[in-house]
C-alpha positions in Angstrom: 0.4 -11.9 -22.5 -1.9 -9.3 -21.1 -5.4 -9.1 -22.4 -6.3 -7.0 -20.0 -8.2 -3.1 -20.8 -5.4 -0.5 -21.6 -7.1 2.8 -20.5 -5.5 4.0 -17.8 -4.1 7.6 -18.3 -1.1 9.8 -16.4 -3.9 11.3 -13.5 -5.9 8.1 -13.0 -2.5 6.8 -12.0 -1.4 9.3 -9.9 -4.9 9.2 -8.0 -4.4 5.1 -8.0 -1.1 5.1 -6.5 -1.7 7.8 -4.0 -4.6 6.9 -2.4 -2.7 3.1 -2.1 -0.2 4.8 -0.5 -2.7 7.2 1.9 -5.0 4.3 2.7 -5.1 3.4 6.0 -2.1 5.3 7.5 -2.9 9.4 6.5 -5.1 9.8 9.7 -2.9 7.6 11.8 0.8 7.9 10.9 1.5 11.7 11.3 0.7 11.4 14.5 2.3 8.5 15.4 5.9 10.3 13.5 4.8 13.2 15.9 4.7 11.1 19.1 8.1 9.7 17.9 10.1 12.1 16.8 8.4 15.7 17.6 9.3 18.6 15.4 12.4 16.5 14.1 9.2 14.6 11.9 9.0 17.3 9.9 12.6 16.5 8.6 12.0 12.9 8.7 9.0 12.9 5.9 12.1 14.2 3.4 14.5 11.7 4.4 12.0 9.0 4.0 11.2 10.5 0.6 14.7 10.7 -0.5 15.6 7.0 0.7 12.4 5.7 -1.1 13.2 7.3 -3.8 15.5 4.5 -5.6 13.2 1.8 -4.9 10.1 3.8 -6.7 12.8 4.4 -9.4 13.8 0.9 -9.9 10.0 0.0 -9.9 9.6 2.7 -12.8 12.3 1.1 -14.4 10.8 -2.3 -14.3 7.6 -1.5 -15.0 8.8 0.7 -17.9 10.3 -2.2 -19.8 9.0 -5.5 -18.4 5.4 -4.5 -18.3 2.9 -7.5 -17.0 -0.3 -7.9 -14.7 2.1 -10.4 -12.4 4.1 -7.7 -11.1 6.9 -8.5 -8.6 6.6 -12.5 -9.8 7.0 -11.3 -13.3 10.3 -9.0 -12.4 11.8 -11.8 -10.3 11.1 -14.9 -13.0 12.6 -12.9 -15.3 16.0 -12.3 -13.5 15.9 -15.7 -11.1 13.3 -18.2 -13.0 10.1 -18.8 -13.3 10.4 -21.3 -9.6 11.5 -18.2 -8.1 8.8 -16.1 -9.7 6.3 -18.7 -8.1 7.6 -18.5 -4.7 7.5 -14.5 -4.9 4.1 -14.7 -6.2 3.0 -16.9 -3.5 4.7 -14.9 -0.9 2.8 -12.0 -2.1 -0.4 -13.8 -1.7 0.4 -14.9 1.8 -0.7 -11.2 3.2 -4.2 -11.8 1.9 -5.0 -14.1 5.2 -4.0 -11.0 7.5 -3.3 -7.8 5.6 -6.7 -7.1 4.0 -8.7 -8.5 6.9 -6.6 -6.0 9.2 -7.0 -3.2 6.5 -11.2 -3.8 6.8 -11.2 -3.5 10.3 -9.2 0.0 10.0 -11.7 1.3 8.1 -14.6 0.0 9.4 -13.2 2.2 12.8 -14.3 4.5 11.3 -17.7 4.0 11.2 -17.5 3.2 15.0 -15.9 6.6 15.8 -19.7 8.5 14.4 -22.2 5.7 15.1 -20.9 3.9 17.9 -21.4 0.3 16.1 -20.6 -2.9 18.0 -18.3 -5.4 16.6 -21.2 -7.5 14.9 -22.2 -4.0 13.5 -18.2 -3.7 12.1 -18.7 -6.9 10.6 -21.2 -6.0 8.4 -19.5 -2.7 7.6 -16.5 -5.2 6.4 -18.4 -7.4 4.4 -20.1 -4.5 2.8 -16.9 -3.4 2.0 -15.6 -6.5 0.5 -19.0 -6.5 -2.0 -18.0 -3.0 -2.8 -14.6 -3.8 -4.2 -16.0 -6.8 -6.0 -18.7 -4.9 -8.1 -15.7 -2.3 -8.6 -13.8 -5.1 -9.9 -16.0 -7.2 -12.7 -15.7 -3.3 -14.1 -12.6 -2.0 -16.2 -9.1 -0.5 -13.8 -10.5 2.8 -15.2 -13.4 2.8 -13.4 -11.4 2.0 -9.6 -9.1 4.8 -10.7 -11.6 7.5 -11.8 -13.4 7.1 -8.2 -9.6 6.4 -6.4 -8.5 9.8 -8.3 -12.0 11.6 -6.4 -10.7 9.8 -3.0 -7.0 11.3 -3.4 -9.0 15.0 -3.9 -10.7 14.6 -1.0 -8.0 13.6 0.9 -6.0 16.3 0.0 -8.7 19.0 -0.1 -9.5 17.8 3.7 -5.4 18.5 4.6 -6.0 22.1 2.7 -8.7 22.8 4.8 -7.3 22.0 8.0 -4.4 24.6 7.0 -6.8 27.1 5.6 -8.5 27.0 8.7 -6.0 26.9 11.4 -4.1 29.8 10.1 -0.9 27.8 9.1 1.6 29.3 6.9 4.3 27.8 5.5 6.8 30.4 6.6 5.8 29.9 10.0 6.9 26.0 10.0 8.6 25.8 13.0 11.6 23.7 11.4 13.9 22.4 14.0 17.6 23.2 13.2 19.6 19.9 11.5 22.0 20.1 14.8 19.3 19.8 16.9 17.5 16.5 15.1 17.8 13.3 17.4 19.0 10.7 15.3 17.6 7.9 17.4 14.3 9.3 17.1 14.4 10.0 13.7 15.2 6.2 13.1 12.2 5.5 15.5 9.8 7.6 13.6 11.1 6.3 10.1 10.6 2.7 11.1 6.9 3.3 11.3 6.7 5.8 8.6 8.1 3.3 5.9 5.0 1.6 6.4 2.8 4.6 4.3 5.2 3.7 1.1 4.2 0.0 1.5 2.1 0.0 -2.2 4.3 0.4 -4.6 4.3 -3.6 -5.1 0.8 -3.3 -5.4 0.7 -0.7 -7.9 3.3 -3.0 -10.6 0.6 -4.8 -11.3 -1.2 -2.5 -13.4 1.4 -1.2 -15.4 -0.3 -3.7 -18.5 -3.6 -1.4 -18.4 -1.8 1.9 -19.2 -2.7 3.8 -22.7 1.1 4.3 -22.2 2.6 2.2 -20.0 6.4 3.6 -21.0 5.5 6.9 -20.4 2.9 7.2 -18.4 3.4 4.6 -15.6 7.0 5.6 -14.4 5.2 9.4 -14.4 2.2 8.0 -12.5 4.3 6.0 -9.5 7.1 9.2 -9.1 4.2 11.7 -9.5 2.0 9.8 -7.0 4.5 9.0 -4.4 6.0 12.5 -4.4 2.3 13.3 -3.9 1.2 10.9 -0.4 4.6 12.2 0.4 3.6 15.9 0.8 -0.1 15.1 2.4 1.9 13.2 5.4 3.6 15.9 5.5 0.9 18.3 5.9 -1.0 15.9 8.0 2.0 15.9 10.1 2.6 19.8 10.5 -1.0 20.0 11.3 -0.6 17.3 13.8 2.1 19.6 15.6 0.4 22.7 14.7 -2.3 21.7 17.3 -0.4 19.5 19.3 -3.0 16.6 18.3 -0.6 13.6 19.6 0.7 11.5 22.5 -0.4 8.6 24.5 -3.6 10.6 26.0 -5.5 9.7 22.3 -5.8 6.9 19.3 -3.2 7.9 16.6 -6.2 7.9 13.9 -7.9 10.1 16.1 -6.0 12.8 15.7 -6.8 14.3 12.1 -10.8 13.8 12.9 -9.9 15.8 16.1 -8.2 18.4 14.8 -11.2 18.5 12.4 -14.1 19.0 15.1 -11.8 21.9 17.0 -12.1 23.7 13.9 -15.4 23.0 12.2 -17.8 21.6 14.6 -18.6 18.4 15.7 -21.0 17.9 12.9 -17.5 17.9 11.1 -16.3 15.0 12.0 -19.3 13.3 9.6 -17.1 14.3 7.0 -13.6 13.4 8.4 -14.7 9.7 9.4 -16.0 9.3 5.5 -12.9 10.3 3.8 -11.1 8.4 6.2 -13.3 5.4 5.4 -12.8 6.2 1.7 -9.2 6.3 2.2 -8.8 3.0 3.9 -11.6 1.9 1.0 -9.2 3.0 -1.7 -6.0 0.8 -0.3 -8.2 -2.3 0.1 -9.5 -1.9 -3.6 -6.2 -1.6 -5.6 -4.4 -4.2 -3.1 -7.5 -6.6 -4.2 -7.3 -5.8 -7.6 -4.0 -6.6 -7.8 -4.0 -9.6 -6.3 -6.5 -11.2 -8.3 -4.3 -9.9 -11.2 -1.7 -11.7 -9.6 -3.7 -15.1 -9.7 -5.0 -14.9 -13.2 -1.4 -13.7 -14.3 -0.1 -17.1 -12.6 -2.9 -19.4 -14.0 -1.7 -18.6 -17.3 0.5 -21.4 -17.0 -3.0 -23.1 -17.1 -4.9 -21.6 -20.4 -7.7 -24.1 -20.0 -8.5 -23.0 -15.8 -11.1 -20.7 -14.9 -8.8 -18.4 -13.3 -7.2 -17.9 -16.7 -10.1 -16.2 -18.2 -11.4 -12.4 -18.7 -14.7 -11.3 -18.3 -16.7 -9.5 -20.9 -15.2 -5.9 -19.6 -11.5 -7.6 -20.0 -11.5 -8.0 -15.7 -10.0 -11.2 -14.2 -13.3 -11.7 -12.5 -12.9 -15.2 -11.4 -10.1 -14.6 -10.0 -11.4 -11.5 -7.9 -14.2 -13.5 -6.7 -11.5 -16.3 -5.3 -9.2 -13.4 -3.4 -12.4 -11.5 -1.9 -14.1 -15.0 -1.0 -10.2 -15.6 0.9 -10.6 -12.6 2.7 -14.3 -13.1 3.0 -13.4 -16.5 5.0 -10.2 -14.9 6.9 -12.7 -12.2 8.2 -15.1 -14.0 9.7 -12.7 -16.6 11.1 -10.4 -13.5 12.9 -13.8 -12.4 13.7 -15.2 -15.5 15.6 -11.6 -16.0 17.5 -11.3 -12.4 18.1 -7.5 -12.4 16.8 -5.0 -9.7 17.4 -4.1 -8.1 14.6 -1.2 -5.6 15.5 1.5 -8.2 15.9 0.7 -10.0 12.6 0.6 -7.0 10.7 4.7 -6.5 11.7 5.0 -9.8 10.4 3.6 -9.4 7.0 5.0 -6.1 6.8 8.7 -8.1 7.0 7.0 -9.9 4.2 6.6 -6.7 1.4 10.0 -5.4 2.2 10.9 -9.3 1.3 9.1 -8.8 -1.8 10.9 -5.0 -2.4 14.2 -6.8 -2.2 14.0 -9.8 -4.5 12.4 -7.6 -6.9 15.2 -4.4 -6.4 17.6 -8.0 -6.8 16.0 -8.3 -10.5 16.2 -5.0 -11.0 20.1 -4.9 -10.6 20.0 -8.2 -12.9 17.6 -6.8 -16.0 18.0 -3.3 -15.3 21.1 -0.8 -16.9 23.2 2.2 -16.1 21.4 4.5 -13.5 17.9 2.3 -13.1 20.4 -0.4 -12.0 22.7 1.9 -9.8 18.9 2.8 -8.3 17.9 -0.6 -8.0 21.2 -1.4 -6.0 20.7 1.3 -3.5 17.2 -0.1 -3.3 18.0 -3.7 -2.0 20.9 -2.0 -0.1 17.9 0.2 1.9 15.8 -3.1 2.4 18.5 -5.4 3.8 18.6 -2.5 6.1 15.0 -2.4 7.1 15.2 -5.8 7.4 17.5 -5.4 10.4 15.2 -2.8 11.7 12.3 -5.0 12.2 14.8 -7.2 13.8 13.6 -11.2 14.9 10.4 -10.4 13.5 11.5 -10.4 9.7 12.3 -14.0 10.8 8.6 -14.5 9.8 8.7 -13.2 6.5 12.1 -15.2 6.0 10.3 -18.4 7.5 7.6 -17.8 5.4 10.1 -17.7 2.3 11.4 -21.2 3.4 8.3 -22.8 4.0 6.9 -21.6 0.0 9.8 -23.0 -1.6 9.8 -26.6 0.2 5.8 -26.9 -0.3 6.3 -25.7 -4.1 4.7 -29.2 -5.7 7.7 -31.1 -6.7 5.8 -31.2 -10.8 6.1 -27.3 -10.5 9.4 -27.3 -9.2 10.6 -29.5 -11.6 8.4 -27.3 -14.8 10.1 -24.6 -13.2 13.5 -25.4 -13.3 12.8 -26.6 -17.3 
């Protein structure tokens, strides 16, 4: 089905897929594990590695052999029908009102933490942002993943530098002993770090525009999570290193602090960019593959605008109808001055939603240990699920509501 370019290779994926998963939580979440769970963090960043591990597996898997541009609506049609596929497309779309607007505003703080900006300032920093990552997208995935690749250098290179500077040695770790690690902390501390492996979703929907999408893409998402995986990680030993957490400062603030103690306050110039970079990066691929998303579903529709490729092979109409939703969201959360923080729990019950029904298909389409993986995997999100608690209610509501408002002609084609 895909016309889409094929020219993504086994580092431009890696760089994608890590910077998705960095984004907005590298200068925020180690210090927030920290707060949590203390030294037992550094134990925690494995577990969560090792528990995410089947789900990223699974999504190999699928991507391996079912390869398409609609992602988790492609997996899910395939094992439950295309009326399923619909609503799990359309649940996916449902962050776009909060998710990106939220994400903007994350790294627009950035720019307030060096220049002081008011919120009319943010704004335009936000709607800069958005034009950004539409001129990205009317060009090729390649060229989002070339300067996400540079992003995920920097990142890492800035977590390097922290240890260079600040004398840590690995031998030195101060490693709590296993008898000694509170479990109720640890689960504390994973709730919120689950959060920084929210992407892989995201990342399905580019498994189309690899040279090699059965060998490369499995390599890119393993090779990419493992990576975000050991910069937390980092981020987090530096965090404890300096004792950079607790209730006296902003999470995000920690990493930029940490920064200025041991370069200069002329530093922090450079820790707010690649912050804003970061942030940049997860708000690009999550609006690329939305908009892959939409043209993937209007294919039901050869003849809609939303259905066609650009010159460069982009779905550019369909970009310009996700960034001009979260152009209009923006402003409106904006002008009412909406929380964010609450909503964001709410959509994140949504994507562990979406990580079930599609680890669901995987046990369905999948075989011997991918399916065995993909088991595990729904077994982990029926569990996070009870973590969030009432508030998954939202996502489940939201479930509901999608399948009764489904237009009875498309419920009907779908069940054909």
């Amino acid at each position: 089905m895909s016309g889409l370019k094929q020219e993504l290779g086994l580092v431009q994926g890696v760089g994608l897929l890590s910077t998705s998963l960095l984004g907005t939580g590298v200068f925020a979440v180690p210090a927030l594990a920290a707060q949590l769970a203390q030294g037992d963090s550094l134990w925690a960043w494995p577990l969560l590695i090792a528990l995410v591990f089947p789900i990223a597996i699974a999504f190999a898997a699928l991507g391996r052999h079912f390869p398409s541009a609609g992602g988790a609506a492609h997996f899910v049609a395939m094992a439950f029908g295309p009326r399923m596929g619909k609503v799990t497309a359309w649940l996916f779309l449902s962050v776009i009102p909060v998710g990106l607007p939220a994400a903007l505003q994350i790294a627009a703080g950035f720019w307030q933490s060096t220049l002081g900006w008011s919120a009319g300032g943010l704004l335009l920093v936000e709607i800069a942002t958005l034009l950004l990552i539409w001129l990205l997208g009317t060009r090729s995935a390649g060229s989002s993943a070339n300067i996400q690749t540079l992003i995920a250098v920097l990142v890492v290179a800035l977590v390097a530098a922290i240890w260079w500077k600040g004398d840590i040695e690995p031998a030195e770790i101060p490693w709590p002993a296993l008898g000694d690690v509170a479990p109720g902390n640890m689960f504390r501390a994973l709730a919120v770090m689950f959060w920084c492996f929210v992407g892989l979703e995201a990342f399905a929907h580019l498994a189309t525009e690899f040279r090699n999408s059965a060998r490369d893409f499995p390599r890119a998402l393993l090779l990419g999570m493992l990576l975000a995986g050991l910069v937390y990680w980092g981020g987090t030993v530096a965090v404890l290193h300096f004792h950079a957490y607790g209730a006296h400062q902003a999470a995000a603030a920690s990493l930029p602090g940490i920064v200025v103690q041991l370069f200069g306050q002329h530093a922090l110039w450079v820790a707010c960019i690649i912050g804003y970079l970061a942030c940049f990066a997860s708000v690009n691929i999550y609006t690329q593959s939305f908009a892959r998303m939409v043209w993937s579903q209007a294919q039901s529709k050869p003849h809609s605008a939303l259905a066609r490729l650009s010159s460069a092979q982009t779905p550019v109409n369909a970009l310009s109808l996700v960034v001009g939703c979260c152009l209009l969201f923006t402003l409106l959360i904006y002008m009412l001055d909406l929380p964010l923080d609450t909503l964001l729990v709410y959509a994140n019950g949504i994507f562990v939603l979406i990580y079930l029904l599609c680890m669901l298909a995987g046990c369905r389409l999948l075989a011997g240990r991918s399916r065995l993986m993909a088991l595990v995997g729904a077994l982990l999100c029926v569990l996070l699920l009870v973590i969030i608690g009432w508030k998954s209610a939202y996502a489940l509501a939201m479930f509901a509501l999608i399948w009764l408002l489904l237009p009875r002609r498309a419920r009907v084609r779908a069940e054909q």
